[in-house]
C-alpha positions, 0 to 999 in steps of 0.5 A: 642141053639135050633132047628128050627122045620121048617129047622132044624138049630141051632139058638139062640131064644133070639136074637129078630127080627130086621127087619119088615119081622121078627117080621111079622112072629113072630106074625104069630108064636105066634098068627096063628101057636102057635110055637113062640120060635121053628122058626130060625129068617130066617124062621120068615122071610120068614113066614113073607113075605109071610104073609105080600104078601098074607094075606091082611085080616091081614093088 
């Protein structure tokens, strides 16, 4: 288990994202913020939907 360095919940990092709002912001975690493996999958969530809303030069 690690710590989420965003909320500071407790998640496991080898559960893989499941939906397209997760892995949206695992490539923002990997690709932008370089701290993939750090974020709870909720938060790669939110990260996600939020890039997927407001970076059309990623689309």
């Amino acid at each position: 288990m690690k710590t989420c360095v965003i909320c500071k919940s407790e998640f496991d990092p080898e559960i893989s994202p499941s939906t397209t709002a997760e892995e949206a912001g695992l490539h923002m975690a990997r690709d932008v913020y370089n701290d993939a493996g750090e974020v709870c999958l909720s938060c790669l969530s939110s990260r996600g939907e939020l890039t997927m809303m407001y970076c059309r030069e990623l689309d």
